[in-house]
N, CA, C and O atoms as a GROMACS GRO file, in nm:
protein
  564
    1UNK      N    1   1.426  -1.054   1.728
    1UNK     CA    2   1.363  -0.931   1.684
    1UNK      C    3   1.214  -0.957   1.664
    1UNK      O    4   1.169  -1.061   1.614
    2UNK      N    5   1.130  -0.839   1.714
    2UNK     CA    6   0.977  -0.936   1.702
    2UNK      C    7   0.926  -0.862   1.545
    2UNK      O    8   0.998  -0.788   1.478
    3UNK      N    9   0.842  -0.886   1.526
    3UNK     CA   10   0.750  -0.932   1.395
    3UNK      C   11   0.736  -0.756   1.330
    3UNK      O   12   0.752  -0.727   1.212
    4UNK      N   13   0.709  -0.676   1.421
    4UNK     CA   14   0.707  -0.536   1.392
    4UNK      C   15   0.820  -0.485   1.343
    4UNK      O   16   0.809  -0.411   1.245
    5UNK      N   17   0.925  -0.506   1.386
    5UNK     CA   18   1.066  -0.461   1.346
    5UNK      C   19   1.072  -0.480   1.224
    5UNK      O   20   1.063  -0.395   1.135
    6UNK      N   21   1.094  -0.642   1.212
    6UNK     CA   22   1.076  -0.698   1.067
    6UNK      C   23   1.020  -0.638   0.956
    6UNK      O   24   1.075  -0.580   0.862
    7UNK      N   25   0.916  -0.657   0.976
    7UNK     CA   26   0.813  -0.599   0.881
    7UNK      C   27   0.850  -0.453   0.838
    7UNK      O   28   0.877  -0.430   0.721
    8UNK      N   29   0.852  -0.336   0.952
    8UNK     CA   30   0.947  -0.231   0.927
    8UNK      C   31   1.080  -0.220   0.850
    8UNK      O   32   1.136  -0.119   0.808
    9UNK      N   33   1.112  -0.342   0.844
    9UNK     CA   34   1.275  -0.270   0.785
    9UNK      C   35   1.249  -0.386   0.654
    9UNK      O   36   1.307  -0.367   0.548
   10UNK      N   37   1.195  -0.456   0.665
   10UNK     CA   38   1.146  -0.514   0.501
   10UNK      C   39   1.065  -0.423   0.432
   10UNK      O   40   1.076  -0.418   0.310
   11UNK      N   41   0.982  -0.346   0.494
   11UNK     CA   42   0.878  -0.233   0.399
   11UNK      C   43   0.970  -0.114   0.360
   11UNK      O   44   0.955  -0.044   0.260
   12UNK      N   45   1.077  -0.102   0.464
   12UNK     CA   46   1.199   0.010   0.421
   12UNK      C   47   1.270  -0.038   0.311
   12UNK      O   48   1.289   0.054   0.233
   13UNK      N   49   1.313  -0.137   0.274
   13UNK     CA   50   1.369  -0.223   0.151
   13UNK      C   51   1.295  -0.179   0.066
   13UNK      O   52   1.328  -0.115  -0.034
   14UNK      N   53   1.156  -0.223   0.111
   14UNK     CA   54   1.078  -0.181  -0.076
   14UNK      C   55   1.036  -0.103  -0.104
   14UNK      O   56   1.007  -0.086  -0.223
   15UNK      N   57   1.004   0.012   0.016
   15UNK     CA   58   1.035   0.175  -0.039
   15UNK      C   59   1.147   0.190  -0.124
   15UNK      O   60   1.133   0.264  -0.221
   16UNK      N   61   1.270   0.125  -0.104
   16UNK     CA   62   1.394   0.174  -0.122
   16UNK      C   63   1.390   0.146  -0.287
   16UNK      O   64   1.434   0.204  -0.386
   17UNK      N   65   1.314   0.023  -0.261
   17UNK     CA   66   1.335  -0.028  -0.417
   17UNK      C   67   1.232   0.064  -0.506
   17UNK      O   68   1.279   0.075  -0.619
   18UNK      N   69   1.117   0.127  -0.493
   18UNK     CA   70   1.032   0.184  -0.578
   18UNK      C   71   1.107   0.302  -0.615
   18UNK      O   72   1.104   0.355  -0.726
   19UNK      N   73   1.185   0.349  -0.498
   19UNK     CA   74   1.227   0.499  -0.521
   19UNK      C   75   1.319   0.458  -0.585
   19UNK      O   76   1.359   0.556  -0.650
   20UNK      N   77   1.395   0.351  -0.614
   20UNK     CA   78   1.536   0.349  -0.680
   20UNK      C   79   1.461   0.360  -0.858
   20UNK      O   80   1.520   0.414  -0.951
   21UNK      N   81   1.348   0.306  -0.866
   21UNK     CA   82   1.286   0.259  -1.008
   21UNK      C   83   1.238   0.438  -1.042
   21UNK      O   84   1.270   0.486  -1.151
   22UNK      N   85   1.166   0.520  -0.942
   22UNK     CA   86   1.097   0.620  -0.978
   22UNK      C   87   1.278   0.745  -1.002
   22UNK      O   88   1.258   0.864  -1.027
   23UNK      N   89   1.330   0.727  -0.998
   23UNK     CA   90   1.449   0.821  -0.944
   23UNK      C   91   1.511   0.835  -1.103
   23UNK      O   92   1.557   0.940  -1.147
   24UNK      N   93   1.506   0.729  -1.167
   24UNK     CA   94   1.532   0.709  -1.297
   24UNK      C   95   1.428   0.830  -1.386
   24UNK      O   96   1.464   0.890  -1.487
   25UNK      N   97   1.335   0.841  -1.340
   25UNK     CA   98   1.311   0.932  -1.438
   25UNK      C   99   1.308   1.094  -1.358
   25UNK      O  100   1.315   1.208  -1.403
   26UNK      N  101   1.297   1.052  -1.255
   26UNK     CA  102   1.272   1.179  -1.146
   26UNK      C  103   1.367   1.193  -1.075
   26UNK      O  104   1.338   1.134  -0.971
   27UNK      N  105   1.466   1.235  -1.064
   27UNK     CA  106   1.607   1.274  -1.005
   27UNK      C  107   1.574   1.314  -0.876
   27UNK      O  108   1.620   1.245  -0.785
   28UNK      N  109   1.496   1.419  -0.843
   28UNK     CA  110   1.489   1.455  -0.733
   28UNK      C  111   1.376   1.388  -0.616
   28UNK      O  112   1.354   1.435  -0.505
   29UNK      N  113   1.317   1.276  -0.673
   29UNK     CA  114   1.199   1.174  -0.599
   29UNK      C  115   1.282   1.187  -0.445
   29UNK      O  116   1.397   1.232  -0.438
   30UNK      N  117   1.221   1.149  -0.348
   30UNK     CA  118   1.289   1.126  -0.199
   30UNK      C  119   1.165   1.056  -0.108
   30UNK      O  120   1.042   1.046  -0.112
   31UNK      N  121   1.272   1.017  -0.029
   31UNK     CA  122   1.130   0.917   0.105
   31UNK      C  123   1.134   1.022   0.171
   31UNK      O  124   1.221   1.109   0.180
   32UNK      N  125   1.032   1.012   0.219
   32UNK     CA  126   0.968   1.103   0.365
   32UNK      C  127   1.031   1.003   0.489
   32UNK      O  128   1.000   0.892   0.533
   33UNK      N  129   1.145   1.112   0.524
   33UNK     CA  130   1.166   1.030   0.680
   33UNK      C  131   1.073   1.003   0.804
   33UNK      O  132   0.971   1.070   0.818
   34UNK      N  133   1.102   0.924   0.877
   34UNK     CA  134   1.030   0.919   1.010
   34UNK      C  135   0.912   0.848   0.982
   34UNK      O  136   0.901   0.757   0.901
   35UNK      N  137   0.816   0.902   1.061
   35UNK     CA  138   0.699   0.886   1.062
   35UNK      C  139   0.550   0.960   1.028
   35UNK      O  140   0.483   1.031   1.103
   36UNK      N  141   0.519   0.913   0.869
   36UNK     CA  142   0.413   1.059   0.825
   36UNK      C  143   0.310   0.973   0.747
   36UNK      O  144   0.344   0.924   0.640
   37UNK      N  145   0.203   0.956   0.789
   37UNK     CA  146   0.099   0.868   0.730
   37UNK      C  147   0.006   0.896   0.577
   37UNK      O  148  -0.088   0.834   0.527
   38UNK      N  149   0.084   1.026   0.530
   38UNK     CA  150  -0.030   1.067   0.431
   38UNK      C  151   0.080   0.999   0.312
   38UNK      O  152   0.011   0.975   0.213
   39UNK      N  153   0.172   0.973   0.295
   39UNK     CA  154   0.250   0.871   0.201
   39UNK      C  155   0.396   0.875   0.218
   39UNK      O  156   0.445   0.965   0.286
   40UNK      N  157   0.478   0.779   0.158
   40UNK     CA  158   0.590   0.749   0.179
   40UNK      C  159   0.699   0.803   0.096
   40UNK      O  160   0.810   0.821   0.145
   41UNK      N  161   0.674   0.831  -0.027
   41UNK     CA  162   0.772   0.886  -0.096
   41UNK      C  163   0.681   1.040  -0.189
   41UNK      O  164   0.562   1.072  -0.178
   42UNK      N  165   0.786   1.103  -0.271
   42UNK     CA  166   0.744   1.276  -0.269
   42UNK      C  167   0.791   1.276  -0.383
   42UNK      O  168   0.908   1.235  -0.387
   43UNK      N  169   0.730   1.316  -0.516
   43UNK     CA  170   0.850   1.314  -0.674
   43UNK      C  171   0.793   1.486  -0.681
   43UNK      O  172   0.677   1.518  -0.705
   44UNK      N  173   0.907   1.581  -0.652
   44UNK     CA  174   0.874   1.704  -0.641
   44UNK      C  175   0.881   1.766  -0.792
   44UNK      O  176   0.825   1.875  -0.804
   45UNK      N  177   0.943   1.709  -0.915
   45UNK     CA  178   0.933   1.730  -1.018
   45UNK      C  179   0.725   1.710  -1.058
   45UNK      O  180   0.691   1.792  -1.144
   46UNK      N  181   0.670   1.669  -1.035
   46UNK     CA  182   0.554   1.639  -1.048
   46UNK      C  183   0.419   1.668  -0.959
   46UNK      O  184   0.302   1.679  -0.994
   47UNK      N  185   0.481   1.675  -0.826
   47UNK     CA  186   0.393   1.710  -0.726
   47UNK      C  187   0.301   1.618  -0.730
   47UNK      O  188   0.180   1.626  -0.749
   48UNK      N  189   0.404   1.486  -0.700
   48UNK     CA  190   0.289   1.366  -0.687
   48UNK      C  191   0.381   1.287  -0.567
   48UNK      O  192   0.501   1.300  -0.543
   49UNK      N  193   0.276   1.196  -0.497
   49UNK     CA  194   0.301   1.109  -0.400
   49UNK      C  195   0.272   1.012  -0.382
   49UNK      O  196   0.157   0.990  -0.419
   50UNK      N  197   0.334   0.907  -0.326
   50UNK     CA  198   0.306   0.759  -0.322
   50UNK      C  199   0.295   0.704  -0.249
   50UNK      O  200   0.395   0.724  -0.180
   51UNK      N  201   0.224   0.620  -0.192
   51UNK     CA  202   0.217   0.485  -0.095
   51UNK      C  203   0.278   0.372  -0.125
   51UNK      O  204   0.243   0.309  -0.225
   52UNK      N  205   0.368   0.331  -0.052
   52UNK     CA  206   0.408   0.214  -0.069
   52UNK      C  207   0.356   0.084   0.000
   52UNK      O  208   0.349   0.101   0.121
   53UNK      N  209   0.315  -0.055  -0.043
   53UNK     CA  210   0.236  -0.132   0.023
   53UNK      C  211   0.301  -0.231   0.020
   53UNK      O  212   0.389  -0.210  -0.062
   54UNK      N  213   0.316  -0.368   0.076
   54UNK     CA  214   0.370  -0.474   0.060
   54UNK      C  215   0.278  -0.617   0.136
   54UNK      O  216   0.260  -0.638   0.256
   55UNK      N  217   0.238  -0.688   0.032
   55UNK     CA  218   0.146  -0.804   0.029
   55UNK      C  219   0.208  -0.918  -0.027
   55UNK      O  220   0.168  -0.960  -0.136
   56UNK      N  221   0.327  -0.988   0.050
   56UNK     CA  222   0.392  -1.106   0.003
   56UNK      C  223   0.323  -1.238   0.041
   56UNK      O  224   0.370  -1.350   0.022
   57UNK      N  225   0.209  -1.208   0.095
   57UNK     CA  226   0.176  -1.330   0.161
   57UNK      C  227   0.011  -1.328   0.028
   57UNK      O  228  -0.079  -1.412   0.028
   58UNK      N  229   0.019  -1.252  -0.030
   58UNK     CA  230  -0.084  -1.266  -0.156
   58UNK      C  231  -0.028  -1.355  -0.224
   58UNK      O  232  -0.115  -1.399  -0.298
   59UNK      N  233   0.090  -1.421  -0.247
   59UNK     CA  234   0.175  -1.499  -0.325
   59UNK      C  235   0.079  -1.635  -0.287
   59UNK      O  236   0.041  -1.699  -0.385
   60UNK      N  237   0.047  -1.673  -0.184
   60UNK     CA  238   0.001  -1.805  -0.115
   60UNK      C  239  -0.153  -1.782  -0.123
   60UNK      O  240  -0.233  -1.858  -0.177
   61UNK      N  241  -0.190  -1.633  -0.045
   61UNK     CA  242  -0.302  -1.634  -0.054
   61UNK      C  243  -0.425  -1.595  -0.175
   61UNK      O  244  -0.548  -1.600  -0.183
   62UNK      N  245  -0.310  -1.556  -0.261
   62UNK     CA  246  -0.434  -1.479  -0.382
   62UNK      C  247  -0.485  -1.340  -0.376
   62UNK      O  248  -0.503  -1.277  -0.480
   63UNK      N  249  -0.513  -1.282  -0.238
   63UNK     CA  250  -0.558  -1.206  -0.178
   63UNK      C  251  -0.453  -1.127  -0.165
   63UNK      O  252  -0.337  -1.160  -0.142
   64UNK      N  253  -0.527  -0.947  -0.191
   64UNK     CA  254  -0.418  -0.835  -0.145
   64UNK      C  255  -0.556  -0.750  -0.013
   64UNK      O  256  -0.673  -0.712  -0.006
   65UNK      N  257  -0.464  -0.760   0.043
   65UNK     CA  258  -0.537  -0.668   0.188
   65UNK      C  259  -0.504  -0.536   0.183
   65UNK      O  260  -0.392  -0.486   0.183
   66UNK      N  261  -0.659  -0.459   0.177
   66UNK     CA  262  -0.632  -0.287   0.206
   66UNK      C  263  -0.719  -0.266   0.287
   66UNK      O  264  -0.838  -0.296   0.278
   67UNK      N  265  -0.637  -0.187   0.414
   67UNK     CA  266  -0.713  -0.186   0.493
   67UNK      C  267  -0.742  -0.060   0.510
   67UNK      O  268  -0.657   0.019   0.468
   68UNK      N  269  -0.845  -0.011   0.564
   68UNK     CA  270  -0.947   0.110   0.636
   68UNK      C  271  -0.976   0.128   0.754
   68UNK      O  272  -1.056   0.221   0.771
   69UNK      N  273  -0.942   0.076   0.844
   69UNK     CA  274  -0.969   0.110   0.985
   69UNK      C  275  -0.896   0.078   1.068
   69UNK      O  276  -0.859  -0.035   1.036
   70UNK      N  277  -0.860   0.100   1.137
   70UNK     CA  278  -0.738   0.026   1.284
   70UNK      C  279  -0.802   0.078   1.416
   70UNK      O  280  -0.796   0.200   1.426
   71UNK      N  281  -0.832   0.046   1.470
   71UNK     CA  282  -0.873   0.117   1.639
   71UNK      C  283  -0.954   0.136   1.666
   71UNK      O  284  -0.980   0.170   1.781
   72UNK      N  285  -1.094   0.117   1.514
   72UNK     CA  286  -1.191   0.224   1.528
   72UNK      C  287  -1.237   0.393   1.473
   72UNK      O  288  -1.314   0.487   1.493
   73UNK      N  289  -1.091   0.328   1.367
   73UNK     CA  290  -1.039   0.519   1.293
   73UNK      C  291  -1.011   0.486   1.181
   73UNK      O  292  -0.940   0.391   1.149
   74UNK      N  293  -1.061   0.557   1.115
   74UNK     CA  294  -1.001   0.571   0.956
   74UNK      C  295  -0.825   0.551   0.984
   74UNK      O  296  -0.745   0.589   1.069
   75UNK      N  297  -0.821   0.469   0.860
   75UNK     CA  298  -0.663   0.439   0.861
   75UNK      C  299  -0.620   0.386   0.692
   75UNK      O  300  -0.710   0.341   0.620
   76UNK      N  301  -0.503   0.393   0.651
   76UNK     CA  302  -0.458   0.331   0.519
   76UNK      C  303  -0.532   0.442   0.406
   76UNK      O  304  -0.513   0.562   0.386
   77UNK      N  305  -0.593   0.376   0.365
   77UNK     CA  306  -0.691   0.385   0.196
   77UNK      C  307  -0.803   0.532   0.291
   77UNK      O  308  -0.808   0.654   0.271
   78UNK      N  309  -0.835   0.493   0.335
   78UNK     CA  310  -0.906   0.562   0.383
   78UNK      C  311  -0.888   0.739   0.466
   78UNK      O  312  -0.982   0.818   0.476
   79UNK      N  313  -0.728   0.768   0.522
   79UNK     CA  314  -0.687   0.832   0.539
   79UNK      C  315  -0.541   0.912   0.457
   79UNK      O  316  -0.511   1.031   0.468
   80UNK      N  317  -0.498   0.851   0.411
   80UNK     CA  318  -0.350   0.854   0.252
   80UNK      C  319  -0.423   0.924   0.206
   80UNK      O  320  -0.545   0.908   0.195
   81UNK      N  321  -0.320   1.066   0.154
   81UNK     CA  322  -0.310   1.156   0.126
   81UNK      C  323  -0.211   1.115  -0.038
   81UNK      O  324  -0.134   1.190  -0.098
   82UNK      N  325  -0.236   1.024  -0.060
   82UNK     CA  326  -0.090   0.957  -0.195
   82UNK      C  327  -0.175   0.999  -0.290
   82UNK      O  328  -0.296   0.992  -0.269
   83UNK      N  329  -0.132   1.040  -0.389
   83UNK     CA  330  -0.194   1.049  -0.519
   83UNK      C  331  -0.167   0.900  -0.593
   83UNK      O  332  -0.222   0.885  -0.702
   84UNK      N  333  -0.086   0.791  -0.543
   84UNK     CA  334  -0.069   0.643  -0.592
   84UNK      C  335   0.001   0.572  -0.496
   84UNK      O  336   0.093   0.600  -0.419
   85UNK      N  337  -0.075   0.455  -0.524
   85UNK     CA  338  -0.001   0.358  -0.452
   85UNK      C  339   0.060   0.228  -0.530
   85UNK      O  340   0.030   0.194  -0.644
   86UNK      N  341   0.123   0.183  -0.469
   86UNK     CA  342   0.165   0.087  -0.523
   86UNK      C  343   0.225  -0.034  -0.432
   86UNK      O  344   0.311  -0.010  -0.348
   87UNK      N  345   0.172  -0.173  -0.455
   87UNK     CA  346   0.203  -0.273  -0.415
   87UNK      C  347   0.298  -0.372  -0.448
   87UNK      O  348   0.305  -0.416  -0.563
   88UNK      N  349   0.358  -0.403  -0.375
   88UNK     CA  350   0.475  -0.530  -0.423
   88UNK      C  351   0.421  -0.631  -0.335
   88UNK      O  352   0.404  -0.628  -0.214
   89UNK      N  353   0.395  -0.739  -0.436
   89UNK     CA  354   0.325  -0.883  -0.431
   89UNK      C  355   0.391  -0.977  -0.415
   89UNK      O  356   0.334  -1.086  -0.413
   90UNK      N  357   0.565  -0.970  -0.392
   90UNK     CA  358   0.655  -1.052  -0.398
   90UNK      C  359   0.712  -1.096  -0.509
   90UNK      O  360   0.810  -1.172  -0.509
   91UNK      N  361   0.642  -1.041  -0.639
   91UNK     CA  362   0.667  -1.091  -0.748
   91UNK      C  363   0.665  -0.955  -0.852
   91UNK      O  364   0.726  -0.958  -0.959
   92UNK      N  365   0.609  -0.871  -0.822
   92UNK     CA  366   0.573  -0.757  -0.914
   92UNK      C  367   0.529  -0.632  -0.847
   92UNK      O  368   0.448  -0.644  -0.755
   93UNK      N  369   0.585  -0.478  -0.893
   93UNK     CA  370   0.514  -0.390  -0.826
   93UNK      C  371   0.412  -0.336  -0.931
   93UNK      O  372   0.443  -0.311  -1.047
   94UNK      N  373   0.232  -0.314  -0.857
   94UNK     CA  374   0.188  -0.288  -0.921
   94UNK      C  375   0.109  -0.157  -0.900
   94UNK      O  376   0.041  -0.152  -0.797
   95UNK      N  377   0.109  -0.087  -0.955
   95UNK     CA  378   0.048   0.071  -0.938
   95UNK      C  379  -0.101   0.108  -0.935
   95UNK      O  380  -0.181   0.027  -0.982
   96UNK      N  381  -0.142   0.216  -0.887
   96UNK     CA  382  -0.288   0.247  -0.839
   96UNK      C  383  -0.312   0.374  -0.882
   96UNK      O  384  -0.224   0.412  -0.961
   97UNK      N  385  -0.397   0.455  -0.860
   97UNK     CA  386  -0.439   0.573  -0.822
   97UNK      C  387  -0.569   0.534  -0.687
   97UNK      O  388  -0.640   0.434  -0.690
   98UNK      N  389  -0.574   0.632  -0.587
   98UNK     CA  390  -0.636   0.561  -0.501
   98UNK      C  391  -0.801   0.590  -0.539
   98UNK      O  392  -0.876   0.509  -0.484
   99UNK      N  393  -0.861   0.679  -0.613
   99UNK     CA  394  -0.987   0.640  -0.670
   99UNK      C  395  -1.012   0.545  -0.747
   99UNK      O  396  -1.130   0.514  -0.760
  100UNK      N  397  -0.909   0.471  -0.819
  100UNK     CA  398  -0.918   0.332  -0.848
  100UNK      C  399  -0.920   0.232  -0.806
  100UNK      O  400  -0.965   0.126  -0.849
  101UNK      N  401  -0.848   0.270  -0.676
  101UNK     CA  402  -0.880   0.120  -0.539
  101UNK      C  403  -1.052   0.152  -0.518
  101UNK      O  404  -1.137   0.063  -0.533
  102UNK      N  405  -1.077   0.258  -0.490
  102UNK     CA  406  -1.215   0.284  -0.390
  102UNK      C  407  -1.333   0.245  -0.532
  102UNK      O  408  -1.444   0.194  -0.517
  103UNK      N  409  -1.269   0.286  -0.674
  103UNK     CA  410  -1.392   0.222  -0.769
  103UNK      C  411  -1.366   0.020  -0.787
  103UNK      O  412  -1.446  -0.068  -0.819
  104UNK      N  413  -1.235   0.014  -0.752
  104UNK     CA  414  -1.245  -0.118  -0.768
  104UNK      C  415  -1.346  -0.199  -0.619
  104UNK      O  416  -1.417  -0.295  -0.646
  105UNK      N  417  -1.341  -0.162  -0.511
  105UNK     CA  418  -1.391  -0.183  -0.386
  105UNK      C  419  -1.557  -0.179  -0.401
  105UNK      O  420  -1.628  -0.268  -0.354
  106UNK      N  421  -1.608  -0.071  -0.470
  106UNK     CA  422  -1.715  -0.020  -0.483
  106UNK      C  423  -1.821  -0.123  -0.600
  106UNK      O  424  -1.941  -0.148  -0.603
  107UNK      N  425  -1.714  -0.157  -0.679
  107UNK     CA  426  -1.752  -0.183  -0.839
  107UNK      C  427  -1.821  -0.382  -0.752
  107UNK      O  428  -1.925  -0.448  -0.749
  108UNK      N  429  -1.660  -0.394  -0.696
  108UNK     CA  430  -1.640  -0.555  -0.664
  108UNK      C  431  -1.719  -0.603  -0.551
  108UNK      O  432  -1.777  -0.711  -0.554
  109UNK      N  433  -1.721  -0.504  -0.426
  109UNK     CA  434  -1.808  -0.490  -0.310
  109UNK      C  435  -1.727  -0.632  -0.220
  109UNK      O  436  -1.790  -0.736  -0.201
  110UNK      N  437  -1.635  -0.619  -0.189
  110UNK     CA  438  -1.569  -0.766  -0.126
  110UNK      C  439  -1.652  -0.734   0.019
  110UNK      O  440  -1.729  -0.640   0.038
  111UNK      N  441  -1.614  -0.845   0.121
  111UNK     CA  442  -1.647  -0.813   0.223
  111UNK      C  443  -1.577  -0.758   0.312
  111UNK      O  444  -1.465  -0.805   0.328
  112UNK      N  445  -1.615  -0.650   0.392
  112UNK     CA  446  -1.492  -0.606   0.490
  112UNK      C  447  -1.491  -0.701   0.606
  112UNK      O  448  -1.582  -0.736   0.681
  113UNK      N  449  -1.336  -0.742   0.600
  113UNK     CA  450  -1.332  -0.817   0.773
  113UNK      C  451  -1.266  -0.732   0.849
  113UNK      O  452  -1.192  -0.639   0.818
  114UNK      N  453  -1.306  -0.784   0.981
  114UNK     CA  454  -1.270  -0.736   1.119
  114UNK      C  455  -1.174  -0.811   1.164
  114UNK      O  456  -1.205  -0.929   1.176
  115UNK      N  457  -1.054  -0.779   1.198
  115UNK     CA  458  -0.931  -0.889   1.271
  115UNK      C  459  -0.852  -0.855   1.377
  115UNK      O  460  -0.874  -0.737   1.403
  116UNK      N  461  -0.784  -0.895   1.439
  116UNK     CA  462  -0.634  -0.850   1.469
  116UNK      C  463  -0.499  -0.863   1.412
  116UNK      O  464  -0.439  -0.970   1.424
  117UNK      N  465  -0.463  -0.794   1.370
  117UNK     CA  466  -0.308  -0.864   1.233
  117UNK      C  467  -0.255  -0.920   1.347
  117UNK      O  468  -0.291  -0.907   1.464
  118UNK      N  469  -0.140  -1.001   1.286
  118UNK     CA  470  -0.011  -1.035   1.347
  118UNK      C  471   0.078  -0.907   1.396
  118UNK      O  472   0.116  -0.812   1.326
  119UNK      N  473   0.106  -0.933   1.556
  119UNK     CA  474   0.174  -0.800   1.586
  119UNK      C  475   0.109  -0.690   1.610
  119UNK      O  476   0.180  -0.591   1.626
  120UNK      N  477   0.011  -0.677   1.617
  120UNK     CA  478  -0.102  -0.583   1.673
  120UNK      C  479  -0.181  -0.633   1.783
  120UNK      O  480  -0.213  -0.747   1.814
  121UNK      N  481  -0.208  -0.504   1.841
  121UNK     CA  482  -0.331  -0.532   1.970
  121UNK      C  483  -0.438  -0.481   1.939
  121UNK      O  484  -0.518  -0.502   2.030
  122UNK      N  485  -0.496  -0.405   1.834
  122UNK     CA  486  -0.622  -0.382   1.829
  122UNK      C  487  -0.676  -0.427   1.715
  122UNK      O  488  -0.608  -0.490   1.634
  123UNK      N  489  -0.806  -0.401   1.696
  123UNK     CA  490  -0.851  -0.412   1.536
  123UNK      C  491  -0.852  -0.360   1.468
  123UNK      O  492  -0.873  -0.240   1.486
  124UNK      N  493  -0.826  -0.420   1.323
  124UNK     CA  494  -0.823  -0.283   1.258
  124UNK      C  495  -0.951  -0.396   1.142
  124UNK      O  496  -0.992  -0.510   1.161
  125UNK      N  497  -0.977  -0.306   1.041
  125UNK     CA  498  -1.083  -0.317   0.926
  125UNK      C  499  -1.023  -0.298   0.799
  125UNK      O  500  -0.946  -0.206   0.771
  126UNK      N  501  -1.082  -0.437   0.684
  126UNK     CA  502  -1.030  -0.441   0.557
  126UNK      C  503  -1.068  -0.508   0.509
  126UNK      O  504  -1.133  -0.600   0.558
  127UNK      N  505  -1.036  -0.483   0.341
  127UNK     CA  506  -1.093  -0.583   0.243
  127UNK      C  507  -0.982  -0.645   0.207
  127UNK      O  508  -0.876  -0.585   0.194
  128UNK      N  509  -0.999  -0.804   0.182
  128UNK     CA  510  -0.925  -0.888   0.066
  128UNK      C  511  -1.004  -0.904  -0.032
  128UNK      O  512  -1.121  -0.942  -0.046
  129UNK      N  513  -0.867  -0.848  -0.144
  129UNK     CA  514  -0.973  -0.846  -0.300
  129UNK      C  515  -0.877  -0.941  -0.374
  129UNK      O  516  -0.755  -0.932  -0.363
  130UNK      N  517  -0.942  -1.035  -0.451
  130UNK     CA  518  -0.872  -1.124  -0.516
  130UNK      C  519  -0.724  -1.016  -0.624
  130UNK      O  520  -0.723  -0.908  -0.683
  131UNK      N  521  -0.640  -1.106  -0.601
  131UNK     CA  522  -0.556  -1.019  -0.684
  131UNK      C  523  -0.553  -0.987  -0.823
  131UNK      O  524  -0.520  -0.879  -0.870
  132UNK      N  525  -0.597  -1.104  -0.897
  132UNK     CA  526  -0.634  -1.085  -1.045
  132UNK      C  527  -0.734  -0.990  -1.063
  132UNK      O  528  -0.734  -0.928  -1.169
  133UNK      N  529  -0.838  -0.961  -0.960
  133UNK     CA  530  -0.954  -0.862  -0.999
  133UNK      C  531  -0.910  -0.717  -0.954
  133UNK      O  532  -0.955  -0.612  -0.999
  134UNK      N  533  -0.826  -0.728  -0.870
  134UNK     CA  534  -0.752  -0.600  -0.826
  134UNK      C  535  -0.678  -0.527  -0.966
  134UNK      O  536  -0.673  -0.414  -1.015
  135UNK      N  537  -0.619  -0.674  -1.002
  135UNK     CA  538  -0.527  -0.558  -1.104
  135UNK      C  539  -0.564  -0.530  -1.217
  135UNK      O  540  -0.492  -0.479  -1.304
  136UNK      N  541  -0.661  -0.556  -1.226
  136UNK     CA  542  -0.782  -0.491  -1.300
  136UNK      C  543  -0.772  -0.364  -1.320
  136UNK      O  544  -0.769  -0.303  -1.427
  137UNK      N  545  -0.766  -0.324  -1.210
  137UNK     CA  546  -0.770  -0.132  -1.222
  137UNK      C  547  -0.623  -0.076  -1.208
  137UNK      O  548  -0.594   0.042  -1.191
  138UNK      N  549  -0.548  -0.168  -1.216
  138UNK     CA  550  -0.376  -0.111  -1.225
  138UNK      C  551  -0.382  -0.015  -1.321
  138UNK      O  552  -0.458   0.003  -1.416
  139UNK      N  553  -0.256   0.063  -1.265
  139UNK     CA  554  -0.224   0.117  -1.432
  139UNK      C  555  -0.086   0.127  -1.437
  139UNK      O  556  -0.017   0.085  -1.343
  140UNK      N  557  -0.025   0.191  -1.566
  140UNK     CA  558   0.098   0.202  -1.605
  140UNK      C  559   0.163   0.300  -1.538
  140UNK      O  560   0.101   0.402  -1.509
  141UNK      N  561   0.299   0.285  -1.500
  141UNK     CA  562   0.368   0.419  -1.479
  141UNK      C  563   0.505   0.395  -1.550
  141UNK      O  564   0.590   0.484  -1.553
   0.00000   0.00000   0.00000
């Protein structure tokens, strides 16, 4: 199975797992099937939405990657429509609002790199922000 699959049906796991945590207080929370880029899950009691992110390789590296560009196009942070996001680090999920990513980005000024991920053919654009300074701007849910 190549690297895309993977990654797909491990990021479906930890959707599965946020919504199982948010469902507890929100009965009617649900994933957005298919394919819809403005966020992943919907808590219609609240009229709020979420991104789900997954950065297990911050465990080794320190570093959580958000990225902004793919192709040459706004993408991620930059296009999400989520009123929160939230990351699982392999160890912890930790929560956002996304004007708190863009004041933490702004505040911290990391550098944006240019790459090709693993499993991709084009480039896309992003910051690694140390994770301790990231969660800085966490908040509670």
């Amino acid at each position: 199975m190549d690297t895309f699959k993977i990654d797909l049906q491990r990021g479906e796991v930890i959707e599965m797992n946020v919504l199982s945590i948010i469902k507890k207080k929100y009965p009617k929370a649900y994933k957005v099937d298919g394919y819809f880029k403005d966020y992943d899950l919907y808590i219609p009691e609240i009229n709020k939405s979420i991104e789900v992110k997954s950065d297990e390789k911050s465990k080794y590296t320190g570093n959580i990657l958000i990225e902004v560009e793919f192709n040459d196009k706004p993408s991620a942070l930059m296009t999400s429509k989520a009123d929160y996001w939230v990351w699982w680090d392999g160890y912890a999920f930790k929560w956002f609002t996304r004007d708190l990513i863009h004041k933490c980005i702004k505040e911290l000024n990391p550098p944006l790199r240019k790459f090709i991920g693993k499993g991709d053919t084009k480039y896309k654009k992003a910051y690694l922000i140390k994770k301790e300074k990231l969660y800085n701007y966490s908040i509670k849910l």
